[in-house]
C-alpha positions, 0 to 999 in steps of 0.5 A: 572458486565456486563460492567466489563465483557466487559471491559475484553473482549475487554482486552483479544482481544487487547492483542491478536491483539497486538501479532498479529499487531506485527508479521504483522509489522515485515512480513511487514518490509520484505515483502515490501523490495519485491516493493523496489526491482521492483520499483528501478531496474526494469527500468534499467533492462527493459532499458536492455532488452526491445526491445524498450527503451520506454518499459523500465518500462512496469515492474514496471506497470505490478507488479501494474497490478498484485496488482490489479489482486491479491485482490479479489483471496486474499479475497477469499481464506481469507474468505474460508481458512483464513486469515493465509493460504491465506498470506501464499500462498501469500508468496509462489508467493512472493518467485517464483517471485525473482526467476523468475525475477532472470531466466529472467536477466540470459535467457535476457527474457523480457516477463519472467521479466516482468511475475516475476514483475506481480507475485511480484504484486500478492505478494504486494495484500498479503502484503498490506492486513496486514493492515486488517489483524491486525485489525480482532482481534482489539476491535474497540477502538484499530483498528487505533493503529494495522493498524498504527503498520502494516504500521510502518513495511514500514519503515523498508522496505524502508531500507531494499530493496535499502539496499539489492540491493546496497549490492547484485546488482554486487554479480553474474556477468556479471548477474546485479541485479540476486544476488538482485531478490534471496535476493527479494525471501529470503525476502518473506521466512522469512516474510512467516516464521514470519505469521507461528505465526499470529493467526486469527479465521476464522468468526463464520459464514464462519464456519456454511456456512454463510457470511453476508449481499451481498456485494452490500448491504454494497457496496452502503452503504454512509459510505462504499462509502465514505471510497473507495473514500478517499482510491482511491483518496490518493493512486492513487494520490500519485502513480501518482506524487510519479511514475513521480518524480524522471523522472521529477527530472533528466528532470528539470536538477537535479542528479539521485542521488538527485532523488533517495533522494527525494524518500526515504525521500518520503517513510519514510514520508509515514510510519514513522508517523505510529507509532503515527497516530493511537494515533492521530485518537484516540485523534482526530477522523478518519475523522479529520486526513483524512482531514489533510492528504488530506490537506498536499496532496494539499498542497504538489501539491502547492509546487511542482506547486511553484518551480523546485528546488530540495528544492521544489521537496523534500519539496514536496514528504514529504508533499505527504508523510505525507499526504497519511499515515494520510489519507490512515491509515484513509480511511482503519479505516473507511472501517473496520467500514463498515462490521461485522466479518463475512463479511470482507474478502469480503468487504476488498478485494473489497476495494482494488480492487477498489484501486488498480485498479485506482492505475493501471490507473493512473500508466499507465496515469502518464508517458503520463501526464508527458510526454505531460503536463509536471511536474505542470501538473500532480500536478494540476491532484492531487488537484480536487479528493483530494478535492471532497474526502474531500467534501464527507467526510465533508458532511458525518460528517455532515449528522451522526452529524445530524442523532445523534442529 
C-alpha cells in the first residue's frame, strides 16, 4: 500500500509541474525575446551613440553584468517571498528597461542604454531561472522533462524578438529601434501576466524559519562541484565563440546577412532539442548526455578551426548549439539533485552566480581574444575547459559507480 501510495504522490506532483512547466515555457517564449532585442541592436545603437566606435557593444556586455548581478538578489527574494513573486519582480525590472533603452534613443544618452541593457540583464537572471523554477514541484524522475519544456520556450523566443525588431525598428521615426524597446517592455507584461498562474509552495521549512544545510556545506560537495564546473564550462564557452561569430563571419570576407543566419540557426540548435532532451536523460542518464553535449562542443570548435567558409561557420554554430542544451539541460539536472526543497533557492541562485559570472569574463575576454588571436584562436579556447569538465565528470561516475558496488 505504501508503494501505491507513493506512486500517487508522485502522480499527483507531476501533474501539478506539468501545469507548471507549461506556463514556464510559455513566460519563457516572451521573456527570451527580451536578449534578442539586446544582442541584435544594441551594437548598432551603441555604434550611434557611443562616444567611441570601440564601445559600440559595451551594451551588450553590460546586460551580462546584469545577469551576473541579478541571481543571488533573485535567490533570495525566492527563498524569503517565493518563487512566484521574485519572477514577478523580475518582470517589473524587465518592462522598466524597454522603456528606459527606448528614453535613451530618444535623449541620445549612451550611459541611459546602456543602464537599460543592465536592468534587462537584471531581467534575464529571472527568466534563466525558469528552468529550476519548473523543477520545484517535479518528482525526481520528471525533472529532466520540465527543465527541457522550459527551455523549448527559447525557440519561440528566437522568432519572436528578430520578429518584433524587423517589424518595429523604423515604426517611430527618426527614433531607430524605439518602437522595438517598447515591444521589448510589452514582452516582459504578458510573460508577467503568464506567471500569475504558476503555482509553487514556499518550502515547509522556509515557513517555520529554517533553510537547510549552510550553503558551503552543499557547495563543497563533489557532486555540487561537478555540477557548477559543467554548467560554467557549457555556458561560458559557448558565449564566448557564440559572441565572436558573426564579427568574425563579416572579417573572413562573408555578409552580415549570412551572419545573422549563422546565428539563428545557432540558437534553434540551442533550444529546439529541448523538446526530446529530457526524454534522452531519462532513457540514457544525465552524465551520459553531458558528455555528448561537450562531445558535439569539441567537435563543433574542430569544424570551425578546419575552414572559414560559410559552411564551416554554420556547421559549426549548429554543433555548438546542440552541444550546449545536451549539457547545459544536464548540468541544471544535476544541481537540482544537490539540494532538498528547503535549500534550493540558495544553491540555485548560487550556481548561476557562478554562471553567469564566468559568462561575464568571457564576454568581456571574447572581443580581445578576437581581436589579437583571431577566430581559430578563440576555438582552441573552447576545447580544454570542456574537456577537463568531461574528465571530472567521468571520474565522478566512476567513484558513485564504485561507492554502489
Amino acid at each position: 500500500m505504501s508503494a501505491i501510495a507513493g506512486l500517487s504522490t508522485i502522480a499527483a506532483e507531476d501533474r501539478l509541474a506539468k501545469r507548471n512547466a507549461l506556463v514556464l515555457a510559455v513566460a519563457q517564449a516572451l521573456s527570451g525575446g527580451n536578449n534578442a532585442v539586446i544582442v541584435l541592436t544594441g551594437g548598432i545603437v551603441g555604434a550611434l551613440l557611443a562616444p567611441d566606435r570601440g564601445m559600440a557593444t559595451l551594451s551588450i556586455t553590460m546586460m551580462v553584468v546584469g545577469m551576473w548581478a541579478g541571481t543571488l538578489p533573485m535567490g533570495w527574494m525566492a527563498a524569503n517571498y517565493g518563487r512566484r513573486f521574485a519572477l514577478q519582480m523580475g518582470t517589473i525590472v524587465g518592462v522598466s528597461s524597454g522603456l528606459i533603452s527606448c528614453a535613451a534613443v530618444m535623449l541620445g544618452s549612451f550611459a541611459l542604454f546602456c543602464f537599460g541593457a543592465f536592468c534587462g540583464g537584471l531581467y534575464a537572471a529571472g527568466h534563466q531561472s525558469y528552468r529550476f523554477a519548473a523543477a520545484d514541484t517535479a518528482s525526481e524522475q520528471f525533472r529532466p522533462k520540465a527543465v527541457s519544456w522550459v527551455l523549448a520556450g527559447g525557440v519561440f523566443a528566437s522568432v519572436i524578438g528578430p520578429q518584433l525588431i524587423i517589424y518595429t525598428q523604423n515604426l517611430w521615426q527618426p527614433y531607430l529601434f524605439a518602437a522595438s524597446y517598447i515591444g521589448q517592455a510589452v514582452l516582459a507584461a504578458l510573460a508577467g501576466m503568464v506567471l500569475i498562474f504558476l503555482k509553487i509552495p514556499r518550502p515547509a521549512a522556509r515557513r517555520q524559519g529554517g533553510g537547510g544545510r549552510p550553503l558551503m556545506e552543499i557547495v563543497l560537495t563533489q557532486r555540487f562541484l561537478i555540477a557548477v564546473a559543467c554548467g560554467v564550462a557549457t555556458y561560458a564557452m559557448m558565449n564566448l565563440v557564440m559572441t565572436s561569430a558573426p564579427l568574425a563571419m563579416v572579417d573572413c570576407g562573408h555578409s552580415v546577412t549570412d551572419a545573422t543566419l549563422g546565428l539563428q540557426w545557432h540558437m534553434l540548435a540551442m533550444f529546439a532539442p529541448s523538446f526530446f532532451t529530457g526524454n534522452l536523460i531519462q532513457r540514457f542518464g544525465v552524465n551520459r548526455m553531458v558528455l555528448t553535449g561537450f562531445a558535439l562542443m569539441v567537435a563543433s570548435a574542430l569544424v570551425s578551426i578546419s575552414g572559414i567558409t560559410v559552411a564551416h561557420f554554420w556547421t559549426g554554430l549548429i554543433l555548438l548549439g546542440l552541444g550546449w542544451n545536451f549539457a547545459f539541460i544536464g548540468a541544471t539536472t544535476m544541481v537540482t539533485k544537490c539540494h532538498g526543497p528547503e535549500e534550493r533557492n540558495k544553491v540555485q541562485a548560487f550556481n548561476d552566480f557562478l554562471i553567469f559570472g564566468s559568462m561575464a569574463i568571457g564576454s568581456f575576454a571574447s572581443g580581445k581574444i578576437l581581436a589579437t588571436l583571431g577566430w581559430i584562436a578563440i576555438n582552441e579556447v573552447l576545447i580544454p575547459p570542456v574537456i577537463a569538465a568531461a574528465v571530472l565528470l567521468i571520474w565522478l561516475a566512476l567513484r558513485e559507480r564504485r561507492s554502489v558496488a
